[in-house]
N, C-alpha and C positions, 0 to 999 in steps of 0.2 A: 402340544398341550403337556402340559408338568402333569409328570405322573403322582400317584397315590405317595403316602410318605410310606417307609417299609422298613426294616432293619437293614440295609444296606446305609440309608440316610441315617441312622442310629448311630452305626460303626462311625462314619466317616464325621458326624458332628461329634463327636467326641475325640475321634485323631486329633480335629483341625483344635480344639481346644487346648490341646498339649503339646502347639506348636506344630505340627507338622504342614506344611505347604504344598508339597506334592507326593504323590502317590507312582510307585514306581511298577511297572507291573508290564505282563504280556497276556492278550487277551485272553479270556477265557470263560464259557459263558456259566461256566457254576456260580462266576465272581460277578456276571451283570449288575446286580442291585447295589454295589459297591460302586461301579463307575457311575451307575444313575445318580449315587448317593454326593459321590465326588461334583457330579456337574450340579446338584441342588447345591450343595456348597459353598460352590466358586474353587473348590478345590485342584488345582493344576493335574491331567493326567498324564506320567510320561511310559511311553509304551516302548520298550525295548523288543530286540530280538531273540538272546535265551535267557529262559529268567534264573541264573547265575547273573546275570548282570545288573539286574533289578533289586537282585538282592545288595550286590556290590554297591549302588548306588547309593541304597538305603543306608548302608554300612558307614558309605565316606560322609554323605550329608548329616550323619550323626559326629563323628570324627571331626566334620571340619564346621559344622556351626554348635555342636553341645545341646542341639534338642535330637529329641527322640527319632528315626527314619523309620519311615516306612515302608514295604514292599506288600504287594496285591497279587499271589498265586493261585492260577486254578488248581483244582485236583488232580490226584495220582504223579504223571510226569513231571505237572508244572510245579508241584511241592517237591520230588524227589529230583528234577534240577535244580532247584535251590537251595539244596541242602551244604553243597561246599560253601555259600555264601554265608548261611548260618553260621558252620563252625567258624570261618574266618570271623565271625561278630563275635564269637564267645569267646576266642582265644585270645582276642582285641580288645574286650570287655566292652561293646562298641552300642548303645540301647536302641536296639532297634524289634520293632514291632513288625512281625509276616503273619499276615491275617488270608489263611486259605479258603478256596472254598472246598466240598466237600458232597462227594454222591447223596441228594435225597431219602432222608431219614421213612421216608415213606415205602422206600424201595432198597433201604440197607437188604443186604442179606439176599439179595436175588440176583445179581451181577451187573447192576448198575454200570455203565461208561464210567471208567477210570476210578472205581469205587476201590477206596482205600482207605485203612484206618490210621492217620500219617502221626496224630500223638507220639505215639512209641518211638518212633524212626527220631522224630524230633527231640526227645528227653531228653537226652546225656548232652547236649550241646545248648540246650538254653536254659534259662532258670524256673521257665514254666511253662509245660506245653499240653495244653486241653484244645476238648471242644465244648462250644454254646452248648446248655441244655436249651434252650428254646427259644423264639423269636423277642419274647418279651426280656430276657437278659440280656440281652445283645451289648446293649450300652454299656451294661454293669459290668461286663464282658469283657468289653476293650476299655474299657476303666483301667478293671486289673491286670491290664495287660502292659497298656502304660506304666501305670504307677510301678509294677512291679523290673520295668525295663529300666527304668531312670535311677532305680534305690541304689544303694551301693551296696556290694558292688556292681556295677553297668551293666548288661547283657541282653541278649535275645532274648526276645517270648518268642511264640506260636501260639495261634491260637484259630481255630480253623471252622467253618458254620455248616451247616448242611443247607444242601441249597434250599431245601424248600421254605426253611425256616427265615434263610436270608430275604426270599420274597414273600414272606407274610409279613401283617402289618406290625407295628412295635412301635412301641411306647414312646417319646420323647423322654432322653435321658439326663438328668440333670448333673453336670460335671462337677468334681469339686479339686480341683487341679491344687498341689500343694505341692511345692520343693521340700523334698525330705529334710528332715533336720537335720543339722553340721551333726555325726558321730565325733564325739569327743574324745582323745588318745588319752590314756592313762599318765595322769602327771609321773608318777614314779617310773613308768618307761620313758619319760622322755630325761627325765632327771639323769635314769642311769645311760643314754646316750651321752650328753652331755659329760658325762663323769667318763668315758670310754675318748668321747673329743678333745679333752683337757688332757689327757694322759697322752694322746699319740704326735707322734712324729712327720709321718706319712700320710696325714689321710686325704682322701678320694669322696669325691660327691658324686654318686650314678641317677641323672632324671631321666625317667621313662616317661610312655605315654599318658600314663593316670594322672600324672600333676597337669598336662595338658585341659586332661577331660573334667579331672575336679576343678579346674577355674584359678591354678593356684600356681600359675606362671610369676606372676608378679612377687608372688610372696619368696617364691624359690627365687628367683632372681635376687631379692634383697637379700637373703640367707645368703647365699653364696657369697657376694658383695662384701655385707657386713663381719662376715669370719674369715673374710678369704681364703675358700676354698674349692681348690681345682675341681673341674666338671667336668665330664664327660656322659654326652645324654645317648640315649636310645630312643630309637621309635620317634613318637611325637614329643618326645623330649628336646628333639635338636627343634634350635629357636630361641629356650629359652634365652640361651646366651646367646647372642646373635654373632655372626660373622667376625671373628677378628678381632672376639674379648679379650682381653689378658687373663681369663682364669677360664677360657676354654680351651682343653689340654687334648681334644679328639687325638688327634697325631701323635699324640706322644701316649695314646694310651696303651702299647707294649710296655713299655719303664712302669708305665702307673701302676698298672696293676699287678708286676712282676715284683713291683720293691714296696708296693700301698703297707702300711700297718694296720692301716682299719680304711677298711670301704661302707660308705652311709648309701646304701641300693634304696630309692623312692621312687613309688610306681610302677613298677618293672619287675617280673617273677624273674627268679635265681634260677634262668633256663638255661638252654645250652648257649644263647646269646652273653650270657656274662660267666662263663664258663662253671653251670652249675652253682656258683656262690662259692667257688675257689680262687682264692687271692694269695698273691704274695708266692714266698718257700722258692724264689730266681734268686741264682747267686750269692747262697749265702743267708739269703734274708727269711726272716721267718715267714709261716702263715701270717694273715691278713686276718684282721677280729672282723667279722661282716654283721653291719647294721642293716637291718629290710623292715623297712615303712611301709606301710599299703593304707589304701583309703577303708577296707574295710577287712577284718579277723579273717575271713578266708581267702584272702588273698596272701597271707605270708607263709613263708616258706614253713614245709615239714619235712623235706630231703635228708634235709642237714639242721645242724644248729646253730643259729646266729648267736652271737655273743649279747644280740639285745634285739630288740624288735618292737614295733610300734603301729597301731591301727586307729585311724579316724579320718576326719574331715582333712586333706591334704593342707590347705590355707592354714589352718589352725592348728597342724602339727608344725609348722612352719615358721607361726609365730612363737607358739607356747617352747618350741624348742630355743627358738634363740635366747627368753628370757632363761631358759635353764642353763642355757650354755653361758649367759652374762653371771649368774650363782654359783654356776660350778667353776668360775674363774678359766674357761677356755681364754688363750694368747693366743692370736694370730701370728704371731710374732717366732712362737716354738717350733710353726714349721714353715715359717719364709721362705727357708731356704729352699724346701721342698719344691713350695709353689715356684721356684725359678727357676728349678733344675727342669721342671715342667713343661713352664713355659715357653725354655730355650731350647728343648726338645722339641718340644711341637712348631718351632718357627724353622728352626733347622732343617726337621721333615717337611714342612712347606715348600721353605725354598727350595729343597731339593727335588719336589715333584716340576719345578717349571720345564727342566727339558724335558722330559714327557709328554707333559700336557702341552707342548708346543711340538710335537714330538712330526716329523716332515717324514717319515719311513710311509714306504709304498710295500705292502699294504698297510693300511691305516692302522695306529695302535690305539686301541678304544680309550684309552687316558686324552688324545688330541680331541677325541668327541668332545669331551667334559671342561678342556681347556677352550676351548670354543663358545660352549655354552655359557658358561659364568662368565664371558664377555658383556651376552645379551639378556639375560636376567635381569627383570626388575629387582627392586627388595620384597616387593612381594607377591611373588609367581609361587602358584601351584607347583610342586614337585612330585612329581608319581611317578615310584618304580613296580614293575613287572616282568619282573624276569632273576637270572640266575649269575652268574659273573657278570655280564654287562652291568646289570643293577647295582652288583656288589660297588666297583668303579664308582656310582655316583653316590653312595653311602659314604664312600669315603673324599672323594672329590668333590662335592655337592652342598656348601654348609649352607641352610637356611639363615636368614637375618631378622628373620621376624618368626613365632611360632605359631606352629596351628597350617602351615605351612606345606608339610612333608606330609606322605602319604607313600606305604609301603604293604604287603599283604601282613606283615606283623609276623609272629610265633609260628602261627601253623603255617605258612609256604607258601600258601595255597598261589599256582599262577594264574590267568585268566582273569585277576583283579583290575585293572587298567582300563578298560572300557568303561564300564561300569561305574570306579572313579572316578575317570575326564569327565563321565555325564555329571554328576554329583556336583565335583566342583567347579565346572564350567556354571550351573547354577547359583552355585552357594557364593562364589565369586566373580561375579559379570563381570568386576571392570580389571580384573587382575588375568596376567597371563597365567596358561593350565598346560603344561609341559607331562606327555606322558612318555617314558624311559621303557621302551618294549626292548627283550632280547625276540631275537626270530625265534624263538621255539615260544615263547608267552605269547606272540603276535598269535598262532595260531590258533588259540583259542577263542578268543573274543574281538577278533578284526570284522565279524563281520556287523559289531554294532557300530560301526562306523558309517551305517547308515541312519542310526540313530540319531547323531549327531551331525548327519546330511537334514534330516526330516524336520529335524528341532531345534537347524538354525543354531550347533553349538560348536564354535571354532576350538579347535584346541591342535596344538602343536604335538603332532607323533613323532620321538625319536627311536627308529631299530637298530640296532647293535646288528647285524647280519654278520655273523662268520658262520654260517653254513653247518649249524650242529647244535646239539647237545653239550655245551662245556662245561657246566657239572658235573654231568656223567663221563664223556668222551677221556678229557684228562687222568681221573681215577683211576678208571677203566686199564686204561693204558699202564699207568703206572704199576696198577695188580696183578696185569695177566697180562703183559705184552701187547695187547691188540681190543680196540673197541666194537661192539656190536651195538643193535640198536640206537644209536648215538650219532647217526648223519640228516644231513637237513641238505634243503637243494641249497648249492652257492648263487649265493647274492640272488636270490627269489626275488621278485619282484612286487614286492608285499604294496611296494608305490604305487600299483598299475590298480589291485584291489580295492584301494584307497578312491584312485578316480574313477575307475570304475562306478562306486559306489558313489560318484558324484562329488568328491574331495579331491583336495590338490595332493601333487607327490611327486617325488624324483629319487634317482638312485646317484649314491655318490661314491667313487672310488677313488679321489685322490684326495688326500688330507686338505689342501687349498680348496677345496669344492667347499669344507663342511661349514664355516662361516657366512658367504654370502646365500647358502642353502635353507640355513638358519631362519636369514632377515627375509629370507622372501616369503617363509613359511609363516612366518609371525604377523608379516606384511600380507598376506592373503585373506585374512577374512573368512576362510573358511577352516572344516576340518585337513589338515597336512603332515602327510606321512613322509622326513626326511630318512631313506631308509639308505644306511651306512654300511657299505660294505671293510669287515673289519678282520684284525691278520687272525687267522683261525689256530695259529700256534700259538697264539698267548692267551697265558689262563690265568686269573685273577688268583693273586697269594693269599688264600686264604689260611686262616686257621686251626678252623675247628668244619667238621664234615656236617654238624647238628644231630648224630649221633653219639 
């Protein structure tokens, strides 16, 4: 018998209004009148094992289809394990909606199970975090929880109910769902871009993730195209220019940004990933004048100071900039030369990675991983990394061809993202392959929702990186003090056996010829498969910069 209608069915007819499809969550019975609310619905329940993963889920399904995600915590633990999953949405700028529930307001103040007051905890990491005052808001409730997660710029709510309030009756709420209006950039900021692009020699295009999430791949694509100017994306930025463009310069981005005269950063905070918004001043050459575009005023930088800077609707700075760039007399022609010196940097470094990445050394050099996989890759596979140099390897070895694609934890670090994402886009893309990139130290966080993905029927391809450590840290380590601590892991674990265990396929593979037909069988199985790689634990990926 269907039960009474309640504020649970409130919440959840209002999710389902603003896109959302499934509800990601670990049971919990503060949250009942939510899952009731879901099965009045029709709304999909997917129940994970810690809800970090639930959260994660929410995060990618927002990342990788551009509606709002959802995730469904109980109280106390089950919101204070989701809390890394939060910040990784805020840091990602990623809109997703965590609707907790919360000890009976009947019984606040007497020690309620798991009574907690989780607002506070949640603040500094989303852009709005309350509770319901009362059964009859509910709707109104997660209205503005939405609306206020989709605005720009993108991010986390919270927003959490007391239980008792969840199971009283409430109102039907009438939704009035609207895409926020295009923010319009200030003609005279894009004017003086423009007047900054017509002057230079050298310049550099950076797409991050926001031109992804504003909808404004296409338009960035044609910018770049029509001025001819080298790219180099971050984040969910890689795509736009797909595999093997002529004015995608990734590889050669040492030279770019050591000789750049002016760098135009869109979407993308001036973090330690593009080295604080310091350009140029290699060899000779001067600082770099830096341009930072963001889809909205707080998202541009205040560290430092841009030579110019711009905020709105990404699409529309995109266009409105090229006609400024056609008035201000930008020549693609003034830095040709540039674009080829680029170019033939970046194909040089290509071709130079092929003995590596075919690389026969016993034991396996984690570049043969990657030379392997870009074999068997569709054009359009899922790419999720998780982990720490391993991961780094497919950042750089790894070019999407299509975007919307990639999937990485972003700015803040955070590891134990990978699970979480396979579930996401194993959904969000049924018929595309979902490739998830574990180092063994990331696997150990979230390996065991890999019965998740047993329970709910979601095949996805696991690759581990196993060299038996910490390689973050271990390398460092060594380097600073002679000797590492805390920094070992067991050699070649058997993270494979976990996997079937849990009712998934897997194998361990130690000889670089193992890793290709290991690949097709994994992909050819149908189910969740864990290829876990045993990799040389003396090679550490050349990084640059530590992220401090």
């Amino acid at each position: 018998m269907e039960s009474a209608k309640h504020a649970g069915d409130a919440a959840v007819a209002v999710s389902k209004a603003y896109g959302v499809e499934t509800m990601f969550t670990l049971s919990g019975g503060h949250v009942f009148p939510l899952y009731d609310g879901a099965v009045h619905e029709g709304m999909r329940i997917l129940d994970v094992r810690h809800e970090q993963s639930a959260v994660f889920a929410a995060e990618a399904t927002a990342r990788l289809t551009r509606k709002p995600g959802l995730a469904v915590l109980t109280a106390g633990p089950g919101i204070t394990n989701g809390v890394s999953g939060v910040a990784t949405a805020h840091f990602n700028g990623s809109p997703v909606v965590v609707l907790g529930g919360r000890a009976p307001q009947s019984r606040w103040g007497s020690g309620a199970l798991q009574e907690m007051d989780h607002p506070p905890l949640l603040e500094p990491i989303t852009k709005l975090s309350f509770t319901a005052s009362g059964a009859d808001s509910v709707g109104q409730d997660v209205e503005v929880a939405f609306r206020t997660a989709v605005a720009p710029h993108r991010g986390p709510v919270f927003l959490d109910f007391y239980m008792d309030h969840l199971f009283s009756p409430s109102p039907a709420h009438e939704v009035h769902t609207q895409s926020p209006s295009p923010l319009e950039p200030d003609p005279d900021d894009l004017a003086g871009i423009a007047r900054l692009l017509a002057e230079a020699e050298r310049p550099v295009l950076v797409y991050g993730s926001d031109v992804w999430m504003d909808r404004a791949e296409e338009a960035a694509r044609d910018f770049a195209e029509t001025w001819r100017l080298p790219v180099i994306p971050n984040g969910q930025g890689r795509g736009i220019l797909p595999s093997g463009h002529e004015l995608l310069v990734t590889r050669a981005r040492g030279l770019a940004f050591a000789q750049a005269d002016l760098v135009i950063v869109v979407g993308t905070p001036l973090d330690f990933r593009l080295g604080y918004g310091w350009f140029g001043g290699k060899d000779g050459a001067p600082l770099a004048r830096v341009v930072h575009i963001a889809d909205a005023p707080s998202q541009l930088a205040t560290h430092m100071q841009p030579a110019a800077s711009a905020a709105g609707d990404l699409s529309v700075v995109f266009w409105s900039l090229g006609t400024a760039c056609g008035e201000a007399g930008v020549k693609p022609d003034a830095y040709a030369s540039w674009v080829t010196r680029l170019s033939e940097a970046a194909a040089a470094a290509i071709a130079g990675d092929a003995e590596l990445l075919a690389s026969g050394s016993d034991p396996i050099h984690p570049m043969r991983v990657y030379g392997e996989l870009n074999r068997v890759l569709d054009d359009d596979a899922v790419v999720i990394g998780d982990g720490g140099d391993f991961v780094s390897y497919a950042g750089k070895y790894v070019e999407p061809k299509q975007p919307g694609n990639w999937l990485d934890p972003g700015p803040y670090g955070c590891l134990g993202t990978g699970l979480g994402y396979s579930i996401a886009a194993r959904l969000a893309r049924p018929s595309s392959q979902v490739v998830l990139l574990l180092g063994d130290g990331a696997a150990g966080f979230s390996l065991m929702d890999v019965d998740t993905l047993v329970r709910h029927r979601l095949p996805v391809v696991m690759i581990c990186g196993n060299n038996g450590m910490w390689g973050l840290e271990k390398h460092p380590m060594q380097m600073l003090y002679g000797y590492d601590v805390a920094a070992e892991l067991q050699p070649q674990c058997r993270y494979d056996q976990v996997v079937t265990a849990l009712g998934g396929g897997g194998e361990l593979v130690t000889k670089p010829s193992e890793i290709g037909p290991a690949l097709r069988r994994a992909f050819d199985s149908g189910v969740p498969y864990l290829v876990n790689i045993a990799t040389d634990p003396q090679i550490a990926y050349p990084r640059n910069t530590t992220g401090v």
